[in-house]
RODO-2510 file (C-alpha; in nm, 4 decimals, decimal comma):
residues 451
     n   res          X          Y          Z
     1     x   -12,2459    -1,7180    -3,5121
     2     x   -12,2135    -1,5936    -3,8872
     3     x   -12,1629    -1,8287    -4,0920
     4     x   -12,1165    -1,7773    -4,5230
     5     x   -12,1660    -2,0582    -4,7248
     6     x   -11,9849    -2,0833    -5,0972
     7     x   -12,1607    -2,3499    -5,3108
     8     x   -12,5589    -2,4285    -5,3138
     9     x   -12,4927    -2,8131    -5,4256
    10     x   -12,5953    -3,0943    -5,2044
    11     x   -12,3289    -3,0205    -4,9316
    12     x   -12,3860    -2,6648    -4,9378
    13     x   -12,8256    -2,6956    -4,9023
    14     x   -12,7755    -2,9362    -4,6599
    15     x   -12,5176    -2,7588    -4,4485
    16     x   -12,7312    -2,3909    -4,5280
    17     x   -13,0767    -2,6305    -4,3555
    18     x   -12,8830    -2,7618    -4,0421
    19     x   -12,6815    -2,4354    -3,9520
    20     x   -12,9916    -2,1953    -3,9575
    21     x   -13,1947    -2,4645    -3,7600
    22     x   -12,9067    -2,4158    -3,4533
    23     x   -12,9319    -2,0684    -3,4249
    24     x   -12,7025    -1,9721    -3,6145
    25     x   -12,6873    -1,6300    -3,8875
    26     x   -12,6420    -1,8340    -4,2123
    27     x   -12,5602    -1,6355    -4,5600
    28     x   -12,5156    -1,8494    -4,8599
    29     x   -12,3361    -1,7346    -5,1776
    30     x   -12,4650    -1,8798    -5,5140
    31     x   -12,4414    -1,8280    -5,8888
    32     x   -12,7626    -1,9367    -5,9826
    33     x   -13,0066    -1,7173    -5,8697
    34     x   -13,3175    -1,9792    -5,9492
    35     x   -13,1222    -2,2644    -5,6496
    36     x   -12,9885    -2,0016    -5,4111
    37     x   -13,4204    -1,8181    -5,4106
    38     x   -13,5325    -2,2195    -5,3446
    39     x   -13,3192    -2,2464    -5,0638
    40     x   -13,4085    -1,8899    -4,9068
    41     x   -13,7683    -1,9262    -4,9299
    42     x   -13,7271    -2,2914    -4,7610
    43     x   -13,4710    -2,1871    -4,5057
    44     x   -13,4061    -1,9148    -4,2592
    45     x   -13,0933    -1,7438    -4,4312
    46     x   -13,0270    -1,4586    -4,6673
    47     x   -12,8215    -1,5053    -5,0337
    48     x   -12,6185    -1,3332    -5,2193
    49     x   -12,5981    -1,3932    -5,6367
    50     x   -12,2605    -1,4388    -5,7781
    51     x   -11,9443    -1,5862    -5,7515
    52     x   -11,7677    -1,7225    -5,4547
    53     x   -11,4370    -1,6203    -5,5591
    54     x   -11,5033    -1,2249    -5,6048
    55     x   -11,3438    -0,9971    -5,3621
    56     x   -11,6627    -0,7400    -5,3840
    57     x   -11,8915    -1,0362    -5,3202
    58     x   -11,7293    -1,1319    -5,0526
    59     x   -11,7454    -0,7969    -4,9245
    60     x   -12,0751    -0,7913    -4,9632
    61     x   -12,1920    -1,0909    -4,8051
    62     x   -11,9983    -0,9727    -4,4735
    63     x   -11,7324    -1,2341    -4,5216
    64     x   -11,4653    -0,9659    -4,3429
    65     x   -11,6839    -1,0374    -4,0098
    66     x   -11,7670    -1,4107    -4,0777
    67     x   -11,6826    -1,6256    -3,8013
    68     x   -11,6698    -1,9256    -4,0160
    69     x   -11,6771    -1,8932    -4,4032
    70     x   -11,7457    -2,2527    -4,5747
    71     x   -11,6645    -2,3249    -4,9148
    72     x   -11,8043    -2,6471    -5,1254
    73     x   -11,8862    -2,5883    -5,4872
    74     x   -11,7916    -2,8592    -5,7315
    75     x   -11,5048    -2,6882    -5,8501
    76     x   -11,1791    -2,7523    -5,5916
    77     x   -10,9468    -2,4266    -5,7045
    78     x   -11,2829    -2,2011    -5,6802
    79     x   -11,3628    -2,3481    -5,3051
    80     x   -10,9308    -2,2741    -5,2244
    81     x   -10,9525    -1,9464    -5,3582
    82     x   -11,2632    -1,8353    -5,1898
    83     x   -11,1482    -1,9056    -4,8483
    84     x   -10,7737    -1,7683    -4,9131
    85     x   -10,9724    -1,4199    -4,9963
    86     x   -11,2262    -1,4966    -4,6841
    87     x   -10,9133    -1,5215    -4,4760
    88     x   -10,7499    -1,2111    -4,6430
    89     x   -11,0240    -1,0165    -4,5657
    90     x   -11,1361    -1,1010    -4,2231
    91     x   -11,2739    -1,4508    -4,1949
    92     x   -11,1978    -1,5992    -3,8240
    93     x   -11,2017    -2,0059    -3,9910
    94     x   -11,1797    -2,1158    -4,3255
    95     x   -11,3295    -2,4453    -4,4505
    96     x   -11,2700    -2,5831    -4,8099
    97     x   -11,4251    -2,8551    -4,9498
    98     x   -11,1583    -3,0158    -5,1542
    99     x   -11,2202    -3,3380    -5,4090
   100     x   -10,9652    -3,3908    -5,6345
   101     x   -10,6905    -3,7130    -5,5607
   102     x   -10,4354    -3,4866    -5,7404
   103     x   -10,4482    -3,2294    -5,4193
   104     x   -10,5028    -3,4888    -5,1559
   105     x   -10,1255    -3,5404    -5,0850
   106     x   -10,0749    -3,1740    -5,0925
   107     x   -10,3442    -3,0375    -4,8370
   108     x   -10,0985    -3,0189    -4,5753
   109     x    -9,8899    -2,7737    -4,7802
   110     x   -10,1898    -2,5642    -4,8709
   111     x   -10,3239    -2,5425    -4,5450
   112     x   -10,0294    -2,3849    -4,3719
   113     x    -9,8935    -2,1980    -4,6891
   114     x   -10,2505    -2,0371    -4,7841
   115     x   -10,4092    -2,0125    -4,4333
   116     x   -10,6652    -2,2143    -4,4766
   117     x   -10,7931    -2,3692    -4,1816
   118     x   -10,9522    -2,6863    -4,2784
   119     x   -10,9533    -2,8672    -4,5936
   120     x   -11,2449    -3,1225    -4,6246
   121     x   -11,2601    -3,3951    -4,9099
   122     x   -11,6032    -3,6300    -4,8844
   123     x   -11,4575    -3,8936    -5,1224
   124     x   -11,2124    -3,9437    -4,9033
   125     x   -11,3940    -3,9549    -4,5835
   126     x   -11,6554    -4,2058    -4,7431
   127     x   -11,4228    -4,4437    -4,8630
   128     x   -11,2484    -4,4546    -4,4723
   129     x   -11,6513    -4,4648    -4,3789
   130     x   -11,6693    -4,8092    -4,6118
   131     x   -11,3524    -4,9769    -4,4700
   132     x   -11,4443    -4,9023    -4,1224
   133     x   -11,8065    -5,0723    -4,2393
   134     x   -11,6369    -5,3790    -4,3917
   135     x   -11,4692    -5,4623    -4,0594
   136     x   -11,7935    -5,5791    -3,9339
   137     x   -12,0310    -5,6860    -4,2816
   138     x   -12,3407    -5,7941    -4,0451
   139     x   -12,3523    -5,4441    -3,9418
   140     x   -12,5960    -5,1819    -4,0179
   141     x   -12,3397    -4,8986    -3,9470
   142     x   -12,0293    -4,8525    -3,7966
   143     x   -11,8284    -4,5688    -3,6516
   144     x   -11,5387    -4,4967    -3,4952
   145     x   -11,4979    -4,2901    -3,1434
   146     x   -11,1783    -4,1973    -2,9160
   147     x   -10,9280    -4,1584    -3,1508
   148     x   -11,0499    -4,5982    -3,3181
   149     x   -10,9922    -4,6837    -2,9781
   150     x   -11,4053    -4,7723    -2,9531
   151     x   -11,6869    -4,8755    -3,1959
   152     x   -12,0329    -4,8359    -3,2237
   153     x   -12,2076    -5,0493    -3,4208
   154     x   -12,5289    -5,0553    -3,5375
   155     x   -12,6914    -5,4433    -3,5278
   156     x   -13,0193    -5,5587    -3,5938
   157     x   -13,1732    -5,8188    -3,3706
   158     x   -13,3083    -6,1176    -3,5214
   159     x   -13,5388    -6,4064    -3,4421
   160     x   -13,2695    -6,6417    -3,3372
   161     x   -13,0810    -6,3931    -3,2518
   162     x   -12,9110    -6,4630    -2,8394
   163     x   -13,0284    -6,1054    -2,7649
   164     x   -13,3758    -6,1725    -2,8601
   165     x   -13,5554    -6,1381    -2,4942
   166     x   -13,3055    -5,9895    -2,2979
   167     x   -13,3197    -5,7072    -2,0744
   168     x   -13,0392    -5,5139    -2,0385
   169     x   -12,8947    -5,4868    -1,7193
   170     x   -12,8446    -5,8879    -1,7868
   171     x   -12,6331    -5,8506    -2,0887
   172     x   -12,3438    -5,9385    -1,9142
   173     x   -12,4436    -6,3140    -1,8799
   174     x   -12,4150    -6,3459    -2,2104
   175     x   -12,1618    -6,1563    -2,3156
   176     x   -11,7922    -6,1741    -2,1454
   177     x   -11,7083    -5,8435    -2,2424
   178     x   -11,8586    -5,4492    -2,1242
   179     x   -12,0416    -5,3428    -2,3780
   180     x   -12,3316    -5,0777    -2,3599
   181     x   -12,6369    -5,0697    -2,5804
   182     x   -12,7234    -4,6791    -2,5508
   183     x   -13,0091    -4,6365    -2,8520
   184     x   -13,2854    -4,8778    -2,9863
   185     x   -13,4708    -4,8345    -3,2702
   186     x   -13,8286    -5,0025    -3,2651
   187     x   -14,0269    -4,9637    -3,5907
   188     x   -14,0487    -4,5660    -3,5172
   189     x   -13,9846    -4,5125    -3,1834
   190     x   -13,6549    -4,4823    -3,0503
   191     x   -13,4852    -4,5215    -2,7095
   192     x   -13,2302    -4,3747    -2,4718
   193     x   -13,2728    -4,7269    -2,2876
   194     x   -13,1974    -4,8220    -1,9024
   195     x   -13,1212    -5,1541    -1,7662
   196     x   -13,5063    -5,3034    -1,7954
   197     x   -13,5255    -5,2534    -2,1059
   198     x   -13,6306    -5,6211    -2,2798
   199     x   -13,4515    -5,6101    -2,6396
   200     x   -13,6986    -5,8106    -2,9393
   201     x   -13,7104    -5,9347    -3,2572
   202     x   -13,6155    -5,6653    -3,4908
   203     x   -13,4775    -5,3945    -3,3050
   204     x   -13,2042    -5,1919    -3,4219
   205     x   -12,9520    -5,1361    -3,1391
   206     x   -12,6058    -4,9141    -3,1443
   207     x   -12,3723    -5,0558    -2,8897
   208     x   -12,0378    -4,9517    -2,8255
   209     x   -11,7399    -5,0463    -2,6215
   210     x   -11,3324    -5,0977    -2,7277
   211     x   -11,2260    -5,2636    -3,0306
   212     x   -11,1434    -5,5992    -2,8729
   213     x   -11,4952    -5,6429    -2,6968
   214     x   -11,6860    -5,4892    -2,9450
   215     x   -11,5277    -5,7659    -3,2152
   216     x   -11,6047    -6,0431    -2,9401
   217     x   -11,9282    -5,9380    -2,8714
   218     x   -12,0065    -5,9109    -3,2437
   219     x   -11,8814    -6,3038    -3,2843
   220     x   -12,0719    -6,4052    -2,9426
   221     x   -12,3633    -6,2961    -3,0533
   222     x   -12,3784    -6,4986    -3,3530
   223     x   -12,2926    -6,2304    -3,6390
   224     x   -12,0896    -6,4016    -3,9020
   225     x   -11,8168    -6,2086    -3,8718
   226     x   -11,6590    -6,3196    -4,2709
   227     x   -11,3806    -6,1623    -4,3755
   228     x   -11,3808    -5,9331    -4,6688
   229     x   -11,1160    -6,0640    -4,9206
   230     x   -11,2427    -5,9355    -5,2480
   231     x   -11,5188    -5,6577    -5,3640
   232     x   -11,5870    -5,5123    -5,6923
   233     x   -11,6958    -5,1692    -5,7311
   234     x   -11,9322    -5,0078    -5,9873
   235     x   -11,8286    -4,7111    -6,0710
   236     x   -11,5063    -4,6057    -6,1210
   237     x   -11,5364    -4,2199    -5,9630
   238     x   -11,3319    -4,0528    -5,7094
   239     x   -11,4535    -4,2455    -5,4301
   240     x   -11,3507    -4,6261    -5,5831
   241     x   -10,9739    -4,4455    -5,6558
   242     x   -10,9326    -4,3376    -5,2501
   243     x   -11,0975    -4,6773    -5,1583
   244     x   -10,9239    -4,8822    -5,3819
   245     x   -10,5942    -4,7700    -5,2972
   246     x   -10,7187    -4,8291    -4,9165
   247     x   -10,8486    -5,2112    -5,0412
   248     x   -10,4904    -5,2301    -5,1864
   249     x   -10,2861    -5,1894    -4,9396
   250     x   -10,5130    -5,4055    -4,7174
   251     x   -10,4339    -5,6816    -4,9527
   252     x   -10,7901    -5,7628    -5,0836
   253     x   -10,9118    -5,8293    -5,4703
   254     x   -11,0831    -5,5193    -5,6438
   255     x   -11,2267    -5,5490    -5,9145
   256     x   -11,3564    -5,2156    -6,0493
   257     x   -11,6456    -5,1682    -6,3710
   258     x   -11,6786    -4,8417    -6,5000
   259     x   -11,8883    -4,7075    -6,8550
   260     x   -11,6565    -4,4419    -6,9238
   261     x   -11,3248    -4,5736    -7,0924
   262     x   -11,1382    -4,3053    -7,0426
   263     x   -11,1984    -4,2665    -6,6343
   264     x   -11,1551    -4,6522    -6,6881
   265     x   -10,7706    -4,6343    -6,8155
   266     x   -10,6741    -4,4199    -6,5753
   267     x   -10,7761    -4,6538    -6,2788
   268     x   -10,5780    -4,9048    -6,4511
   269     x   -10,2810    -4,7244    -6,4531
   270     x   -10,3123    -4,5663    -6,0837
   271     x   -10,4191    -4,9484    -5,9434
   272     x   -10,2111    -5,2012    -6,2016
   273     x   -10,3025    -5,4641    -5,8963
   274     x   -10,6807    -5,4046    -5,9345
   275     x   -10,8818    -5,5392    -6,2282
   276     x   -11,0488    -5,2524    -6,3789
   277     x   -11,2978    -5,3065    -6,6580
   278     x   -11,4713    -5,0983    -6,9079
   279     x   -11,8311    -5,1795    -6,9498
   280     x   -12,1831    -5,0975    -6,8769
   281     x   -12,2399    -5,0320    -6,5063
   282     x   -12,6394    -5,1246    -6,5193
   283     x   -12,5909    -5,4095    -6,7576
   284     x   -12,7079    -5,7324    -6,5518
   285     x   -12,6035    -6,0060    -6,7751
   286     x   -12,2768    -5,8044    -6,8289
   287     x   -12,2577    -5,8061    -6,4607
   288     x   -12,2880    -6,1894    -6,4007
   289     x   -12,0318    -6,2162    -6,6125
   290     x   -11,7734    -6,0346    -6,4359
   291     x   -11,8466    -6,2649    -6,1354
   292     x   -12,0582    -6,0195    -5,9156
   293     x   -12,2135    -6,2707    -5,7119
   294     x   -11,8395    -6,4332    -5,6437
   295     x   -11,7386    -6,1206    -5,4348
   296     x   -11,7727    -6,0763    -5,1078
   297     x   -11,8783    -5,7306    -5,1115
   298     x   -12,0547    -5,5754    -5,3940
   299     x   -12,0170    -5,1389    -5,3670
   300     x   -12,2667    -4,9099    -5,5916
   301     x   -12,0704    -4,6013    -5,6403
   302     x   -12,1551    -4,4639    -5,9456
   303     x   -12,2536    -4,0654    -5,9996
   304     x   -12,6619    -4,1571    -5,9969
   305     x   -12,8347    -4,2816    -5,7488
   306     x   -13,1081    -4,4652    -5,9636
   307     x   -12,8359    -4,6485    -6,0852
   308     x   -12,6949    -4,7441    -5,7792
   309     x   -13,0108    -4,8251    -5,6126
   310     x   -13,0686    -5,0971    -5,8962
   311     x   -12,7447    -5,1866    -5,8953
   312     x   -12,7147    -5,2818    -5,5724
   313     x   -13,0944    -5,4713    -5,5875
   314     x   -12,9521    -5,6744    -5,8364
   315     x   -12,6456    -5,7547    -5,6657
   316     x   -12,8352    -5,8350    -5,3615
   317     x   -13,0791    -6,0813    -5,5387
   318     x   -12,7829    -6,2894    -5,6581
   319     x   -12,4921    -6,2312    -5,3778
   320     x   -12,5212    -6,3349    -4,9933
   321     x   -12,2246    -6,0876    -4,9441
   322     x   -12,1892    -5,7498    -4,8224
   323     x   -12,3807    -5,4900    -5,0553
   324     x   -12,2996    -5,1366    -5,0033
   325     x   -12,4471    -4,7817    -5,2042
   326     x   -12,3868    -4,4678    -5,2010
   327     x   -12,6341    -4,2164    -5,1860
   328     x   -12,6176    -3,8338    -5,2978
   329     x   -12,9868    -3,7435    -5,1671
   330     x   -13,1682    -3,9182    -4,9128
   331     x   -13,5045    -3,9505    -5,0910
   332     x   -13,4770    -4,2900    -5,1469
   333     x   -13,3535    -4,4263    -4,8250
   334     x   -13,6840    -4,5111    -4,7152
   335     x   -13,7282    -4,7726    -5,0471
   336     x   -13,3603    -4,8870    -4,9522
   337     x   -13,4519    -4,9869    -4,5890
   338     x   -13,7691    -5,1686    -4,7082
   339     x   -13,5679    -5,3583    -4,9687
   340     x   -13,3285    -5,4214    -4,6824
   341     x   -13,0333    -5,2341    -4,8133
   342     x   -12,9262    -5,1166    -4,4803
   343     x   -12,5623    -5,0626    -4,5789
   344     x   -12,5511    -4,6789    -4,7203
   345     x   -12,3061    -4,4453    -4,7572
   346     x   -12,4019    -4,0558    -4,7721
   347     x   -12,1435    -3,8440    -4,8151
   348     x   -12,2765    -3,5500    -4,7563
   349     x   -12,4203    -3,6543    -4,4220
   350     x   -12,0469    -3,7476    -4,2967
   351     x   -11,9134    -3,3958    -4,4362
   352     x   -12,1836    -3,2054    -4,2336
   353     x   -12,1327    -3,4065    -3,8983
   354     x   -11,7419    -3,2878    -3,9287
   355     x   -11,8361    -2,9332    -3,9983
   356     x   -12,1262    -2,9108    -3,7690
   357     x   -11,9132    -3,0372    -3,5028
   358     x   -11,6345    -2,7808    -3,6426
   359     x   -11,8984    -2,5065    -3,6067
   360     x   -12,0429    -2,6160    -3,2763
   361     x   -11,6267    -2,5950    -3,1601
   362     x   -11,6240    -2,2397    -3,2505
   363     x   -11,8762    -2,1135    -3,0665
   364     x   -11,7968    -2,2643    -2,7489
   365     x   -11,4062    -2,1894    -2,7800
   366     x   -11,3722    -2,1663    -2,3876
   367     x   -11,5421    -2,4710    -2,2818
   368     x   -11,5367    -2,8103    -2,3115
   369     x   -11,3582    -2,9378    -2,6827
   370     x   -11,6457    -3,1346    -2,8952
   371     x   -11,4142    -3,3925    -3,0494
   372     x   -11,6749    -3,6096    -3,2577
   373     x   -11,9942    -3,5907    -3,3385
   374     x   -12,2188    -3,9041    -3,4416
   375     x   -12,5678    -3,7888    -3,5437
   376     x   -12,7687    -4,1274    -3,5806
   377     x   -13,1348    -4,2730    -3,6631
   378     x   -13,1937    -3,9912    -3,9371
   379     x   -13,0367    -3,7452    -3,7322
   380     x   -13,3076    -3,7977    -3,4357
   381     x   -13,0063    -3,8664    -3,2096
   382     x   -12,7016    -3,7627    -3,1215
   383     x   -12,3781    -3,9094    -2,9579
   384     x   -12,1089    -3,6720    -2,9125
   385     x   -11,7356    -3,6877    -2,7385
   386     x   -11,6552    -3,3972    -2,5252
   387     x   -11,2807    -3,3617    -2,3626
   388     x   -11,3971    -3,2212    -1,9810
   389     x   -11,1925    -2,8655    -1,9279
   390     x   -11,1100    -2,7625    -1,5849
   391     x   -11,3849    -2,4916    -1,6008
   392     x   -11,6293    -2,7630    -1,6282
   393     x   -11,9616    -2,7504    -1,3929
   394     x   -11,9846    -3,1452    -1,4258
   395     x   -11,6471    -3,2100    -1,2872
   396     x   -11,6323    -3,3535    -0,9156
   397     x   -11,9864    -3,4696    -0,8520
   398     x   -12,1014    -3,8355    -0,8339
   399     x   -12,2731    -3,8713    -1,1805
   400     x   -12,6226    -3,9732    -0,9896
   401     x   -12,6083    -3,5898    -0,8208
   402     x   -12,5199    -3,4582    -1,1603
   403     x   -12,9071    -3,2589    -1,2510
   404     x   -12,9226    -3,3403    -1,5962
   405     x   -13,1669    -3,2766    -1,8960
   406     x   -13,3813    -3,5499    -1,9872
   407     x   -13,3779    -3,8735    -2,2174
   408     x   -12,9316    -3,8261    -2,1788
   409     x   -12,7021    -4,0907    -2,1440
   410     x   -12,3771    -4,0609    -2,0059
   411     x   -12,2552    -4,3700    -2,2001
   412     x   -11,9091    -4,3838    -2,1405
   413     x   -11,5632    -4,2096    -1,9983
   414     x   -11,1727    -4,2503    -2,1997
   415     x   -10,9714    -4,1979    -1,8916
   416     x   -10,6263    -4,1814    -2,0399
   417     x   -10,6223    -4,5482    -2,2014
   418     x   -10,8986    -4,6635    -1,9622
   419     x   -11,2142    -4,6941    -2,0628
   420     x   -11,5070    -4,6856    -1,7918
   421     x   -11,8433    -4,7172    -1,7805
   422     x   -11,9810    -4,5196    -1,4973
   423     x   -12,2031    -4,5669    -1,2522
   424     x   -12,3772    -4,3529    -1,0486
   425     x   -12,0874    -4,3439    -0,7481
   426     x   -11,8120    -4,2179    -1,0458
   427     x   -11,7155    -3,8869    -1,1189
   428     x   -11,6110    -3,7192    -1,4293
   429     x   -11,2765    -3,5434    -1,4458
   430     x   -11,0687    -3,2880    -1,5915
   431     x   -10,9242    -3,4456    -1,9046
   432     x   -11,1525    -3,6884    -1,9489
   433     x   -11,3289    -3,7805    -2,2909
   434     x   -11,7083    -3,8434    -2,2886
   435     x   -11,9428    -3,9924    -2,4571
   436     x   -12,2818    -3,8508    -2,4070
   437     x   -12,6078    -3,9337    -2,5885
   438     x   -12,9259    -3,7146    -2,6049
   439     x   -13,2460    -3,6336    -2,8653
   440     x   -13,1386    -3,2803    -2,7888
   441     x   -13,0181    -3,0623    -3,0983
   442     x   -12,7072    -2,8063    -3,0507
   443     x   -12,5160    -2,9336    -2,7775
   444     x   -12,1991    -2,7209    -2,7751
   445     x   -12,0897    -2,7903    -2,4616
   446     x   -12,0405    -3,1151    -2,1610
   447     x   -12,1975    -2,8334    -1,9308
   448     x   -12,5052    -2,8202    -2,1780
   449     x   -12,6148    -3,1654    -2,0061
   450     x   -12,7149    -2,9974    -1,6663
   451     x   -13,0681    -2,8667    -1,6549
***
């Protein structure tokens, strides 16, 4: 599939790295000629120098034959212009990569008016990433699957943890809800598990299931499951405005401490409910002051992730609560997870799941729709939602005489409003949503399963 790429930021490297590695014929489009060389001489794509938005450019770079054209520089009008010319011109799909709070309640209008196909804003999609984490404050992760009618979580297992022991197959005496545990993550090594597996003292598991079991098995299991009723953010960017409105209107106390006054006043006139305060983000003593080990949730959201990696040691040295940071690069992450800062937010990693899984739709148009994709454990995993098609090959056949590829799950079937998890006597059908989990890359389609 050819694929152009606007923007060599952190999006646009990371998108340009994962695109090429599926196969795909990946040209990137960059105005500084020093970035978009790094990125060709580390990745399997071609460039082009210049800007995005100029017709001959685009030209040039093929985008009249592009089957998706992606645009994410920093700049929101340059990313919608760029893709209304793509489209002009040629371009099958249009992605634009748009930040800005000011256009957020007029993407509809944009989209249909300006052909754009998709319109993609990160800030957003983080903050409804944080909520979805606050839900459940013990958890490592947390995501969302058939349409927030299912969970997964990611838990860790402690010493005195009730899980500590167990094998797998007799979960269900402890728990009085179906739940599956489909990965665990032992020091390195990670597992597509069956029923004998014996869970231990400080595995990482993801289980999923609906909401209502996954919340009781979360509480049966011993996770304080506290409720969230106040955070302060640091940093008052784009993210803390969509997630503070979201806070809001779930009536908990924000407080919000930003370093530049003017960002500052404009919170405070957007979010008169919140408490927004202008002072030094990396201040400690300025910090106690405000109260930061009173909230239940501290969030590191400022524009630098050195600060936000101190701020959020600091916060957890002082504050039993929830402490959340977001991340830009992923560098660091390693230092985070030894410092046991397991709550992370990296936008970029959310927006490339949704394109990749946008991308992955494309180019299997005829088959079986991909509807999310969850790429987990530094990407060494993935769990993706297909909806079956009636052309499917796995349709039919008692899932034990399905001849599938090795170390895949078949985790879990949304049967209309039923949820089932099969055995080896069930069959999938036409219609159906399923969950499927495998260490293979590129999956575009249910059929890809069968060897």
């Amino acid at each position: 599939m050819k694929i152009i790429i606007v923007g060599a930021g952190v999006v646009g490297e990371s998108l340009c790295s994962e695109l090429s590695e599926e196969g795909n014929d990946v040209i990137l489009i960059e105005k500084r000629e020093e970035v978009l060389n790094r990125i060709i001489d580390t990745n399997d794509i071609t460039g082009l120098v210049g800007n995005g938005a100029s017709y001959e450019n685009l030209l040039e770079a093929g985008a009249d034959s592009a089957d998706v054209f992606i645009a994410v520089t920093e700049a929101d009008e340059l990313n919608i212009i760029s893709c209304i010319i793509a489209k002009k011109i040629g371009a099958k799909y249009t992605i634009a990569r748009v930040r800005n709070p000011e256009y957020s309640t007029n993407m509809r209008f944009v989209r249909e008016e300006l052909g754009i196909s998709m319109m993609i804003n990160p800030e957003a999609e983080a903050a409804k990433s944080i909520i979805s984490k606050l839900k459940f404050p013990n958890a490592i992760s947390v995501d969302s699957i058939f349409s927030n009618r299912a969970n997964i979580l990611e838990l860790e297992i402690t010493k005195e943890s009730s899980l500590n022991g167990v094998m797998l197959k007799n979960l269900g005496n402890i728990s009085s809800d179906k739940i599956i545990v489909f990965v665990v993550k032992r020091g390195d090594d990670i597992f597509i598990p069956t029923g004998n597996f014996i869970l231990s003292e400080n595995d990482s598991i993801y289980v999923t299931g609906t909401n209502g079991a996954i919340t009781k098995f979360y509480n049966e299991m011993g996770y304080e499951n506290k409720n969230i009723d106040s955070a302060m953010l640091v940093g008052g960017g784009t993210i803390s405005h969509y997630l503070t409105e979201r806070l809001l209107n779930n009536k908990k106390k924000v407080k919000i401490i930003e370093s530049d006054r003017e960002k500052a006043e404009k919170l405070s006139r957007s979010y008169p409910e919140a408490v927004v305060i202008y002072g030094e983000e990396t201040d400690q003593e300025f910090l106690v002051s405000e109260g930061i080990k009173n909230y239940d949730a501290v969030l590191a959201l400022t524009d630098k992730d050195e600060e936000n990696v101190v701020i959020s040691m600091f916060a957890k040295s002082i504050n039993s609560g929830k402490i959340m940071i977001k991340m830009s690069r992923t560098l660091l992450l390693p230092v985070l997870d030894e410092k046991g800062l397991y709550s992370i937010i990296v936008p970029k990693k959310i927006i490339s799941d949704i394109i990749i899984r946008v991308v992955r739709s494309k180019i299997n148009a005829k088959g079986s729709k991909m509807n999310t994709l969850h790429r987990l454990v530094e990407n060494r995993i993935e769990a993706i939602v297909f909806e079956v098609s009636s052309q499917s090959k796995v349709t039919s056949i008692p899932i034990k005489d399905l001849k599938v590829i090795p170390n895949l799950l078949i985790t879990c079937i949304l049967r209309g409003e039923e949820m089932i998890y099969p055995g080896g006597n069930d069959i999938i059908q036409e219609k159906d949503k399923v969950m499927i989990v495998t260490f293979r890359k590129a999956i575009e389609d249910i059929d890809d399963i069968l060897m």
